[in-house]
N, C-alpha and C positions, 0 to 999 in steps of 0.2 A: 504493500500500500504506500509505505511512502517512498519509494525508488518510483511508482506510478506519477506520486506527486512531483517528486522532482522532475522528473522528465515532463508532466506537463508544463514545470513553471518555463524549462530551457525551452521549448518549443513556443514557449509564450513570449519570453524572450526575442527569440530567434524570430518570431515573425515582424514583433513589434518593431525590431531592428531593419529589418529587409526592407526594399522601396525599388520604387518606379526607375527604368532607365533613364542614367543622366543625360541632360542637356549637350550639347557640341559644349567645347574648355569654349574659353576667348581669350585674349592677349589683356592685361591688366596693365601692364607697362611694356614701352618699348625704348630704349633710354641708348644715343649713341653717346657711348663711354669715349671714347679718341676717333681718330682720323680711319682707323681701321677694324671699330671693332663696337659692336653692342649688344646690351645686357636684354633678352625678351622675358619677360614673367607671366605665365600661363594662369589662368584660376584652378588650374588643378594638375595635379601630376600627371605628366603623361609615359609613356610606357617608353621602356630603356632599351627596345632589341634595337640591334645595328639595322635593320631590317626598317623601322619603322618610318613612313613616310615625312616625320620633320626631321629625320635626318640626311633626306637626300635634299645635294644643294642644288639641284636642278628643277627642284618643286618650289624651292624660296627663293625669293626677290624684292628689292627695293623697288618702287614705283616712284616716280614716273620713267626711271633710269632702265628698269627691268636688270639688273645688274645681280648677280646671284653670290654668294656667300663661296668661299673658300674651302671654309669648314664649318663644322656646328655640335657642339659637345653640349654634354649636361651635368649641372651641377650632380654630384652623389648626394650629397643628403638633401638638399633642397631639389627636390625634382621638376619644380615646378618652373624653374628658372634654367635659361638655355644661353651661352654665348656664342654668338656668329658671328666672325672674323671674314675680311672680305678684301680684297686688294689695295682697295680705297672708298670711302664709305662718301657717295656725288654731295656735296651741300645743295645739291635742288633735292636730296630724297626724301618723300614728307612721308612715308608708307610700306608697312613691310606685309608681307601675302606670303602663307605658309598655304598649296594647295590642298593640302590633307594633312591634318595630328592625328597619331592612334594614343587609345587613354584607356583604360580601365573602366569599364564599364557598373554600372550599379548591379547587374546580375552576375557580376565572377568573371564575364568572360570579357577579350579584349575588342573596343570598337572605333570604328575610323571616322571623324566630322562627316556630314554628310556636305560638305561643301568648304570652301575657304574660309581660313580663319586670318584677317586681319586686323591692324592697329595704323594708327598715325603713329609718327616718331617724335619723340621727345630728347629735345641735346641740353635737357639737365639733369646731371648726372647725379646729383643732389638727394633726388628721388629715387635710387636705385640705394643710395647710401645709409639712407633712411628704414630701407628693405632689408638689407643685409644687417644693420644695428639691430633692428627688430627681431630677426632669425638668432642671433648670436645669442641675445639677452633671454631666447625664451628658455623655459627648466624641461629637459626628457623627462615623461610620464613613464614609470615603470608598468608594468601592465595593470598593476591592480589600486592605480591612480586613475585609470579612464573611466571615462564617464558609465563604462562597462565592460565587466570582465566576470564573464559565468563559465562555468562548469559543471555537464553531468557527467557522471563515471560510476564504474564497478571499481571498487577498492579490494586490495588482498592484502589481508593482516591476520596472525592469528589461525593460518587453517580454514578461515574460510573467506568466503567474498559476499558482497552485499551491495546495493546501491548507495549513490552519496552527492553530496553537490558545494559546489569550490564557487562563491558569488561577492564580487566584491561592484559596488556601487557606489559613483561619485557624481553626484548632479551638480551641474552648475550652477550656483545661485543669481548670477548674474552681478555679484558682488564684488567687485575687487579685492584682491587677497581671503574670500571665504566660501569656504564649501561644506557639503554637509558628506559623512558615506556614512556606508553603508559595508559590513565582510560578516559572512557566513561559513563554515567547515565543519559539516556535517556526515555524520555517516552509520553505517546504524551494525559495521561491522566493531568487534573488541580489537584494538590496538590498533585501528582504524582512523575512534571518529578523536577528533581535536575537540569537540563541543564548544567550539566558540561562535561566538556574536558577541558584534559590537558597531555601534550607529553612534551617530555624533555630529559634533560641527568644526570646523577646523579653522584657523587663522595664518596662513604663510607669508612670511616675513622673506622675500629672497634679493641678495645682491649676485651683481656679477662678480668673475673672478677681473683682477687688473680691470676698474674702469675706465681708466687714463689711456686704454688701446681704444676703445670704441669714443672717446673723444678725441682723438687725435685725429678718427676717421671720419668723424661728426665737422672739423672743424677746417680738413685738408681740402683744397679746392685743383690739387692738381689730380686729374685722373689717374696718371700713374701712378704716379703716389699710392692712392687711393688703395690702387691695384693690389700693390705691395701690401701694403699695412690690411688691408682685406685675408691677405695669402698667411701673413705674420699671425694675425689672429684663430686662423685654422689649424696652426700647429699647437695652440695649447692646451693641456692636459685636462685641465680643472674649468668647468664652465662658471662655476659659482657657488656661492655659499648661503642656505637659508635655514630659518628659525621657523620649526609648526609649535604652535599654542592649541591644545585642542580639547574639549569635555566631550567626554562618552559616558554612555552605558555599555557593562559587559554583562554577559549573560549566556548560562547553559541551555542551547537550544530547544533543548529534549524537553524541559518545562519549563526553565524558566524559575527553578527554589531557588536558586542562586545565582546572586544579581552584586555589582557595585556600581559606584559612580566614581567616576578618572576623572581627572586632571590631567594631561601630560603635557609636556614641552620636550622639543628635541633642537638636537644642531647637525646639518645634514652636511657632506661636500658631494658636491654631483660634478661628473665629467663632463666632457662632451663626446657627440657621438662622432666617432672616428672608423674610418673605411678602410679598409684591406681587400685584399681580393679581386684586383680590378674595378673595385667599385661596386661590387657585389655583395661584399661583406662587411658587418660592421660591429661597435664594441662599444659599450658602455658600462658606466658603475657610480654606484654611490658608496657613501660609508657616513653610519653616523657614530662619530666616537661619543658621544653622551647623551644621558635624555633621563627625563624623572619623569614618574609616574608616583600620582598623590591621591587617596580619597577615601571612600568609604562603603562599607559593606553595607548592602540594604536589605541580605538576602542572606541566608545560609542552613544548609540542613545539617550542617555539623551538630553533634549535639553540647548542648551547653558545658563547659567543663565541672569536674564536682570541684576543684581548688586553681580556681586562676591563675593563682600567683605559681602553680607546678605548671601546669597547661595551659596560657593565655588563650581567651576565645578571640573569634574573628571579629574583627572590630575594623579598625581601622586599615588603609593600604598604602603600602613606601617603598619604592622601588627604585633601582638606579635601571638604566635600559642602553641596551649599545647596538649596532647590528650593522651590515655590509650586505652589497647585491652585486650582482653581475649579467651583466646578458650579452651574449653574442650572435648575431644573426644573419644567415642569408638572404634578401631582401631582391627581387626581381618581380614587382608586381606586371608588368607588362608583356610577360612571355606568353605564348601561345602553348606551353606546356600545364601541366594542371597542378606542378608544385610552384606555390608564389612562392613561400617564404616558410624559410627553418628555423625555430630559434631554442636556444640552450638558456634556460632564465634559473639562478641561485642566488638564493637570497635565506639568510641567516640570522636571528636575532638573540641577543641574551640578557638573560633578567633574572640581578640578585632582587629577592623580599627579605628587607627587614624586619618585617612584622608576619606574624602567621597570617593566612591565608587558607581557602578551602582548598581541599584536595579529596580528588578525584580516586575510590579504590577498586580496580579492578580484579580483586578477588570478590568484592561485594556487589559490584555494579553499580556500586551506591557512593555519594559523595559523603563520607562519615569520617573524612581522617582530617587532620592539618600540616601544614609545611610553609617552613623558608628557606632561603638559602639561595642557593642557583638553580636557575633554569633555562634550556635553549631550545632552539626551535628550529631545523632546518628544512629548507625544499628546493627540491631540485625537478625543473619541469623542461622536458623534451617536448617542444612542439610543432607541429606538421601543419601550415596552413593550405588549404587548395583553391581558396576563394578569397582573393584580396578586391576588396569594393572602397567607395570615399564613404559611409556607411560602416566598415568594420572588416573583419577577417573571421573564417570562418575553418576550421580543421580538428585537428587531434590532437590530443597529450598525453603524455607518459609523465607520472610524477612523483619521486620516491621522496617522504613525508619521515620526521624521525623527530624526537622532543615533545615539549610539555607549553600548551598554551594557556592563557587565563582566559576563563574567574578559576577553573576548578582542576586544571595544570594534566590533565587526561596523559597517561605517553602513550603516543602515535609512534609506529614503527610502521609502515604500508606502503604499496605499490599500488597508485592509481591508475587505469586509462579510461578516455571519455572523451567525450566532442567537446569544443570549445568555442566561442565568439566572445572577442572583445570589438570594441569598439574603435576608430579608426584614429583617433583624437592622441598622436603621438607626442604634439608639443602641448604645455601648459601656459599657464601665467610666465610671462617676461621676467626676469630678473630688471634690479635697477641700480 
């Protein structure tokens, strides 16, 4: 019965998610950067095979000159933006005509404009500058930061298998700096389920790494320049650094006896995402060396102690919190083959309590014991996408579970697999 429920909620999910084929991209910007060379920005990504029609330069041309482009490459992580370099770029060209872009279509598969995609040309470079500050400053969303990230699965732990469901939920409030989520791990195998939940509202505080490089580029008016100090800023390591302030409720899914209320605050450093592979592959990480967790038990079936001062009851929660991620991906949402995108996502976190806490006992089934001290949490997910859309991603995972989560610290040792869809929503809120 409830493996049924789950798989309704994912297909509820899933549909809610799905939509209608996209519209043909358009040109957003068209910006000649020098005498031989301009920046085009598409409103959506389009697809990366050598094959694909904006990258033949016998389909693009300046107007009124009709004069065709040299070369035409595309940014790696920013897809959406394309440079084409050209012999010499006529000062009568008001107008660039790509005859065909192919793009990702809203149903999985890849599709071609039905007709020309043009723009006017713009020779302030200014606005192109403004683009690329914007890209730099924004924070990578780990996957269970998007606005959606569900999971239904069969879990093995234990001897046997069971259904189960991995959902984490972040709507936009439309708020600057706040959001509310929403994560669930549930499972209804022993050594399985993590029994958490937790919903909340958060506050993120984020700067860039080195501001003084994107003022420099804010403030340089020679294009090459530009160029450079653009090229300089893509080799470094650390994107930025931000502060979450955040109150929850935690809570054991299964009913719900046992409840607190958190505080926490952390200090995070996030990378940037960096390419290998031809431009196929890519890498990312955070690390948060500190973070407290503060508040109060509202809820607990533990039983009352008979001499406090031997056995302290649950009362109160204080915790120090630390934890690191990593993901490495292969990324081709434009191919004509049915794997878009592979990714290897780990992510770790550890938490001393100072104070007792309920705990979870799996000889009893029952939450009747207490604990402090340490505790950690790891997961490690193998993922197989075969439907990449501007709407979300849509495939498999593999994911081996190991540690103790709060309110009621359950140990999870298990091997998951199950379909998956997050949402498509890769960058966040801008650093500043």
């Amino acid at each position: 019965m409830r493996y049924a429920i789950g798989s309704l909620l994912m297909t509820l999910l899933l549909s809610a998610h799905a939509s209608a084929q996209a519209a043909d991209p358009t040109i957003e910007t068209a910006v000649v950067t020098n005498e031989r060379q301009m920046t085009v920005v598409f409103s959506q990504a389009l697809a990366n095979t050598p094959a694909a029609p904006q990258f033949d330069i016998n389909r693009v041309r300046l107007l009124p000159d009709n004069v065709v482009p040299t070369s035409i490459t595309q940014n790696a992580l920013a897809r959406t933006t394309f440079t084409v370099n050209f012999a010499a770029v006529p000062a009568t060209a008001a107008r660039i005509c790509f005859d065909q872009v192919q793009f990702p279509a809203q149903d999985g598969t890849v599709a071609v404009s039905r007709g020309q995609v043009c723009a006017d040309l713009s020779r302030d470079p200014a606005s192109i500058k403004d683009e690329w500050i914007a890209r730099f400053e924004e924070v990578p969303k780990s996957s269970r930061e998007k606005d959606l990230f569900a999971s239904g699965f069969v879990t093995t732990a234990s001897d046997e298998s069971a259904g189960g469901a991995d959902i984490s939920l972040n709507p936009d409030l439309s708020i600057p700096s706040l959001n509310t989520f929403l994560q669930l791990k549930k499972t209804t195998a022993d050594e399985g389920d993590a029994r958490h939940f937790e919903a909340g509202a958060r506050y993120r505080y984020t700067q860039t790494w080195r501001p003084g490089q994107l003022r420099e580029i804010a403030a340089e008016t020679d294009n090459a320049r530009v160029n450079e100090l653009i090229r300089a800023r893509q080799q470094n390591i650390i994107a930025g650094w931000l502060v979450d302030v955040a109150g929850k409720l935690e809570g054991d899914p299964t009913n719900f006896d046992v409840t607190n209320f958190v505080a926490e605050s952390g200090f995070h450093l996030q990378t940037m995402t960096r390419g290998f592979l031809g431009r196929r592959g890519f890498w990312r990480g955070y690390v948060v060396p500190g973070g407290i967790e503060v508040g109060q038990s509202l809820g607990t079936t533990v039983p009352t102690p008979v001499d406090p001062e031997v056995e302290p009851e649950v009362n109160r929660i204080a915790r120090y919190k630390a934890g690191a991620g990593f993901t490495v991906f292969y990324d081709n949402p434009g191919t004509q083959l049915p794997l878009r995108r592979v990714e290897i996502d780990i992510n770790g976190v550890v938490r001393q309590l100072f104070l007792t806490e309920s705990r979870f006992n799996n000889e009893t089934n029952l939450t009747d014991l207490t604990d402090k001290g340490f505790h950690g949490y790891a997961q490690i997910d193998f993922k197989v996408f075969f439907v990449e859309t501007i709407a979300g991603r849509y495939g498999f995972k593999l994911s081996f579970n190991r540690g103790r989560l709060p309110p009621v610290y359950a140990q999870v040792n298990s091997f998951d697999f199950g379909f998956l869809v997050e949402s498509g929503d890769d960058n966040g809120q801008a650093t500043r």
